[in-house]
N, C-alpha and C positions, 0 to 999 in steps of 0.2 A: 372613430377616426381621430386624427392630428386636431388639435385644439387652436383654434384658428386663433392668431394675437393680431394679427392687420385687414384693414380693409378689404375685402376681395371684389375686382368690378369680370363681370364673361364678357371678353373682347366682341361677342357679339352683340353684346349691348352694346359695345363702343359702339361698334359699326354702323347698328341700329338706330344712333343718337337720343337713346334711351339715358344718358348719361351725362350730365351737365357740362359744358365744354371746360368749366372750370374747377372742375372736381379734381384734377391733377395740378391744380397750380401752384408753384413753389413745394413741389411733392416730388421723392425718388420712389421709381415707379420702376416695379419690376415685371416683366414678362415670359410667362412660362407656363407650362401644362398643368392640372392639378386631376387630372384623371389617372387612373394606378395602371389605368392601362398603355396607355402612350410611355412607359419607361423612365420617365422621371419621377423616381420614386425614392427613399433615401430609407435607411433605420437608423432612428435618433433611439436617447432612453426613454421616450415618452412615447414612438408607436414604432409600429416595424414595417410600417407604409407612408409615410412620411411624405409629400412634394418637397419637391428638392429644392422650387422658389421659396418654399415659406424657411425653408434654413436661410438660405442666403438673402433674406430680407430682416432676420434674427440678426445675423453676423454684421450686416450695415447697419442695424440699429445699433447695437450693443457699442460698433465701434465710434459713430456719432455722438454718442450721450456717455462713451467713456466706461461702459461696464461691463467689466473686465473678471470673469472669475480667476478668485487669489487660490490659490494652491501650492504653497512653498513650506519652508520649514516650519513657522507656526504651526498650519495645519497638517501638516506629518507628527510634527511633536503630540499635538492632544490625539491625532489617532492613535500613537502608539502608548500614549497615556489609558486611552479607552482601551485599550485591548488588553493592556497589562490591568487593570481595577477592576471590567465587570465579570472577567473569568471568576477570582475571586470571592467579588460579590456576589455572582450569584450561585457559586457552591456555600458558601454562607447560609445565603436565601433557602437553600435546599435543604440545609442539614439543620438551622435554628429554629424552626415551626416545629409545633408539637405534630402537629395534621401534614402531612404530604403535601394537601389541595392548598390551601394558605402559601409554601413555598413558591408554589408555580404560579401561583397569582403574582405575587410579589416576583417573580424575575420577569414574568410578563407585562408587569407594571414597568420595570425598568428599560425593559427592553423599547415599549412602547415612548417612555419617556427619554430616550437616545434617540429614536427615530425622531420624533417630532422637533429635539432640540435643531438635529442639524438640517432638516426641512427648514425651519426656520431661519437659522444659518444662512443656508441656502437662501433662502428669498429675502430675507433683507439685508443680509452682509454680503452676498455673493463671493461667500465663502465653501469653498469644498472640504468637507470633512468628511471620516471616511466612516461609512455606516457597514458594510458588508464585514471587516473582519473583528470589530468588536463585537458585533451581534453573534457571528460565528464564535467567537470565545465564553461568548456569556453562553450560549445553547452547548459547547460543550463541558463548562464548567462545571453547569445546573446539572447537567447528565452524567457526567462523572460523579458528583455529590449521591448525586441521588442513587444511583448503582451500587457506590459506598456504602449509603445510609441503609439499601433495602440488604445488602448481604451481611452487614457485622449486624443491624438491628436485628435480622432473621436469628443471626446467630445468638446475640443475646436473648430474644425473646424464649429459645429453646431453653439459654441458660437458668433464666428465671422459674419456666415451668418445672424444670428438674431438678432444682432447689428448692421451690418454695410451692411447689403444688399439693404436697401432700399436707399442709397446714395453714395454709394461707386460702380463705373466701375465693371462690371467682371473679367474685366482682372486682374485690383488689385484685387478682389477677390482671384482670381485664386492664386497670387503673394501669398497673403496671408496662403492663405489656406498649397501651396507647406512649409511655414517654418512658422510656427502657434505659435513659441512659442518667435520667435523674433518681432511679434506683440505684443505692449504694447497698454492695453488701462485706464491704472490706472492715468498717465500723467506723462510726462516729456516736458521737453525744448529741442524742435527742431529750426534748421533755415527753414521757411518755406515762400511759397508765398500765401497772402492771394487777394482775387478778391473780390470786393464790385462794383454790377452791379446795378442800379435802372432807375427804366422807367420814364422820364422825359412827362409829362403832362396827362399820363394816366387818374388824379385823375380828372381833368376837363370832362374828356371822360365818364367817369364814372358815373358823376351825368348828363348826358344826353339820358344812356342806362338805361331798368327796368334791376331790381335788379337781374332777373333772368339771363340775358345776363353778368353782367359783369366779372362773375368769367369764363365763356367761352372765352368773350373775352379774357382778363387776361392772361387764361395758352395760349392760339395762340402765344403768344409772350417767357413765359417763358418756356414752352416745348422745342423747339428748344434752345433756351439756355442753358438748363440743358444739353439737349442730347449733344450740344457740348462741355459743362465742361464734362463732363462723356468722350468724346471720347480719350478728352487729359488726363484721368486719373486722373482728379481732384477731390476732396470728396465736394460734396454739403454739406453745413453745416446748412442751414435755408433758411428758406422766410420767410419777412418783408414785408408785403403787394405787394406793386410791385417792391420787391427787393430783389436781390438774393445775399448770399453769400458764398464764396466758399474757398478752401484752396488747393496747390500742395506741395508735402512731405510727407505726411502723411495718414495713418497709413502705407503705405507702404514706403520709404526712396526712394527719386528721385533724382539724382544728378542735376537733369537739370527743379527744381519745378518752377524756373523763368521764363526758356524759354517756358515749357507748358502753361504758366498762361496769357505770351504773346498773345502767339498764339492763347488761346483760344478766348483773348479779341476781336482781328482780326477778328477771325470767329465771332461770336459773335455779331459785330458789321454790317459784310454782311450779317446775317442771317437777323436781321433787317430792312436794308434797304432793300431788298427784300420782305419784308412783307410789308416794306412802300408803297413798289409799287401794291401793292393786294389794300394794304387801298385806295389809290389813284385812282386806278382803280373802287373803291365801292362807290368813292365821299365819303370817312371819310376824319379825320384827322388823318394824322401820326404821330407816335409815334416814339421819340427817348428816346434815353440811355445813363445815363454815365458812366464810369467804371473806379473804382479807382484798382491801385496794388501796393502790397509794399511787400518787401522783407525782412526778420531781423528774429531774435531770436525770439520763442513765445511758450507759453504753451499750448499742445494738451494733450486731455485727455478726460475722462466722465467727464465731468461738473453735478450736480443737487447731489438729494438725491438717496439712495439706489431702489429706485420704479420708478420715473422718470429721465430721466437724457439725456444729447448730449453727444456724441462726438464733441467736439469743440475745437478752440483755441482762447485764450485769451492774454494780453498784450499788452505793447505800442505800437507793429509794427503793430497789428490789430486795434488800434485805428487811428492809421495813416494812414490806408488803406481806413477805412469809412470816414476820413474826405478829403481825396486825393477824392473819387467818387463825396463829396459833393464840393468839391471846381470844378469839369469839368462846371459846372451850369454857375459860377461865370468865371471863364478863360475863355470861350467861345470852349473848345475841347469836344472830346469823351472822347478818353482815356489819363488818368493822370497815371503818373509811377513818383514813387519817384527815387532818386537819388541812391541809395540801389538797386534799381531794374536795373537801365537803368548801372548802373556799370557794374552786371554781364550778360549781354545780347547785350552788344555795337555791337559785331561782328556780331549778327543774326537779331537783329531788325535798324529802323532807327528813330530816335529824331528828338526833335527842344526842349531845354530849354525854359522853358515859363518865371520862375519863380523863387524868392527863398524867400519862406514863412517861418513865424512862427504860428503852427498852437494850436488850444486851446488845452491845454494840456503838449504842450512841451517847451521845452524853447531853446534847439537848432533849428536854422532855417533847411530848407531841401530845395533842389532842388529841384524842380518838372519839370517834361518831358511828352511830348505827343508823345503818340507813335501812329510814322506815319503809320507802316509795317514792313513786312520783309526784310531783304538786299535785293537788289537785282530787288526788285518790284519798279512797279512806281509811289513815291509819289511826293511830293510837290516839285516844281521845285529848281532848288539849287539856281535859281537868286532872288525868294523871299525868300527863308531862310536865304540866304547872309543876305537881306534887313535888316530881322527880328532881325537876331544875330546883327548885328551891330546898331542894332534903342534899343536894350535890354543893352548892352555892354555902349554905348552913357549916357540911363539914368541911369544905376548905375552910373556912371564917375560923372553925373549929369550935362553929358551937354545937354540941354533940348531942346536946340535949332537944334542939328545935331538929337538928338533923332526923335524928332517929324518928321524931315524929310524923315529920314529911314522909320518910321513906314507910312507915306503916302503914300513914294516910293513902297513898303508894299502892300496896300491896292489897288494902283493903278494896279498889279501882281493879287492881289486875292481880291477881294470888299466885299466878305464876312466871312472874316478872323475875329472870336471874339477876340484873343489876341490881333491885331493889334489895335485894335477900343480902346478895355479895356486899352490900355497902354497912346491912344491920350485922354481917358479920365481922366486918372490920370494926364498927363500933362496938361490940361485944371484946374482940382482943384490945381495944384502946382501955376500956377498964381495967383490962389488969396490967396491961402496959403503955401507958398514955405512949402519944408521939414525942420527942426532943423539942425543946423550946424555939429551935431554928428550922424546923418543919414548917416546909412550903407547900403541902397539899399533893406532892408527887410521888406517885406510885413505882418502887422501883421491881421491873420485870427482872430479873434474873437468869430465866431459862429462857430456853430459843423458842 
């Protein structure tokens, strides 16, 4: 019922002299029904059964003590302040959250935070400010927003999967799909890691099977491949006959695109040898692999025309990457990592410097690295790496003589080490044609 603010005495208590005779004294005293059934009843905004004295005991108070509700143009002006700001604000609220639920907390937050202001208002300014049609703008702002956001996101979300389903992890999918609109696919310049893998003698394999077998053969090798750039969240970008190449960063943002592109290579390179042992076991020949990675600034985007077209990346750090996989052939490793790469991955993977080429294309040299593993695992003994760093350290110095020896010391640790061999081969052409007196220890690539 009505919330009582005054005194109430039942006249037949008066009557009764149950009631102090001076309980009304110097008091205005009102008299009137308070039963809902005797007809003096009123709807105030606070009941809809209201006694009609306790209004008009409100109305003498109020004019007694002077308080007065303002309701003039101040208070017009912030309502139609509120109605023009929170429609806005909270189509904002609706559309800036990654999460749906998060937006409607937040208008809900505000909306609450408007009701309460002008409550307050209200009871200590005795000010009217207008709560019903800003609220009604924020509830249709939010609802407009949001109607917005579920039918272009809807649409986007479809766009995305029909672009990028057929090479792209689900989980990035997923990634994607949750914030569709921080997906770019028109292009920009990311730092990204790109992987350049191709199967080293396949093509001789190939003209020995009918034509029917060799694309069977073929995916036996690059199926697992893929599946494990996909598991590390990587985006396949193409195949090149029996070459795959790949990229991590992108389209969804990966702080750690190095260390997955690592790790893939690793995997990658076990999945292989395990299949070599299937070959082996069939009396084939087996097949290996080299895998280039390089780390740097590059351009992802749709590449082609408006009908055909990749998502891809392009630039010099991707050309660096295919000529790092075409140089493993040449150095005698698997996997080559440029110096860009093995910088930001030291703590989780482990090297050996092969190298520091200049390759076609560029005119600064680069370090190259073969990555042995991950910390921790066990690779190549530290008394032949010893050997190797110091037989590599030696012939830049260009002392040839302690070189050569390292590098035997070297081989006599591991006999079938390709660096080692490649480096006493270069030392064999330096005797009959030493290097130039302004020889700086770099190795110039030539071919792609």
């Amino acid at each position: 019922g009505f919330g009582r603010t005054f005194r109430y005495e039942s006249v037949v208590d008066v009557l009764d002299g149950k009631v102090a005779p001076d309980a009304f004294r110097d008091r205005l005293v009102f008299v009137g029904a308070t039963e809902t059934g005797l007809g003096d009843v009123v709807t105030t905004p606070f009941d809809t059964m209201a006694p009609g004295v306790e209004v008009h005991a409100t109305v003498a108070d109020n004019l007694l003590h002077e308080r007065y509700m303002h309701d003039g143009a101040p208070e017009a002006l912030f309502g139609i302040m509120a109605l023009l700001l929170l429609g806005p604000l909270a189509g904002g609220l609706a559309t800036a959250p990654r999460r749906p639920l998060h937006g409607a907390m937040g208008v809900g937050a505000v909306v609450l935070l408007y009701g309460a202001s002008t409550q307050l208002v209200f009871v200590r300014a005795s000010r009217h400010l207008d709560l019903v049609l800003p609220v009604m703008a924020t509830a249709l702002g939010y609802t407009a927003a949001a109607v917005w956001r579920n039918v272009f996101t809807e649409a986007r979300a479809r766009e995305i999967r029909r672009l990028m389903g057929k090479y792209v992890p689900d989980p990035v999918i997923q990634e994607m799909l949750r914030d569709p609109e921080n997906v770019r696919f028109g292009g920009e310049k990311r730092e990204l890691t790109v992987l350049f893998a191709d199967l080293r003698g396949f093509t001789s394999i190939s003209e020995r099977l009918p034509p029917e077998e060799v694309v069977t053969f073929l995916n036996r090798f690059l199926e697992p491949m893929t599946e494990i750039i996909l598991a590390h969240e990587g985006t396949v970008d193409k195949y090149m006959g029996d070459a795959i190449m790949a990229f991590f960063g992108a389209p969804v943002a990966q702080a750690d695109h190095s260390q997955r592109a690592c790790a893939a290579a690793l995997a990658m390179q076990a999945s292989l040898a395990e299949r070599n042992r299937q070959l082996v076991a069939e009396s084939r020949q087996p097949v290996l692999a080299g895998i280039g990675i390089n780390t740097g600034p590059m351009s992802v985007g749709n590449m082609g025309s408006t009908r055909i077209f990749d998502y891809t990346v392009i630039g010099d750090h991707v050309n660096l990457g295919s000529r790092l996989e075409g140089l493993t052939r040449r150095l005698g490793v698997d996997i080559l990592v440029s110096q860009f790469t093995a910088d930001q991955v030291a703590v989780d993977f482990v090297f050996r410097e092969i190298d520091l080429v200049r390759v076609k294309g560029r005119k600064v040299p680069v370090r190259v690295f073969e990555l042995l593993g991950a910390s921790g695992e066990k690779v190549l003994a530290q008394d032949f790496r010893r050997q190797f760093a110091d037989g590599l350290a030696a012939f830049r110095a260009q002392s040839f003589d302690v070189a050569e020896k390292r590098f035997r010391d070297a081989l006599q640790l591991r006999p079938d080490d390709g660096p080692s061999k490649l480096y006493l081969e270069r030392l064999k052409a330096f005797q009959t044609s030493p290097p130039p007196s302004d020889w700086d220890g770099v190795t110039e690539m030539s071919e792609k």
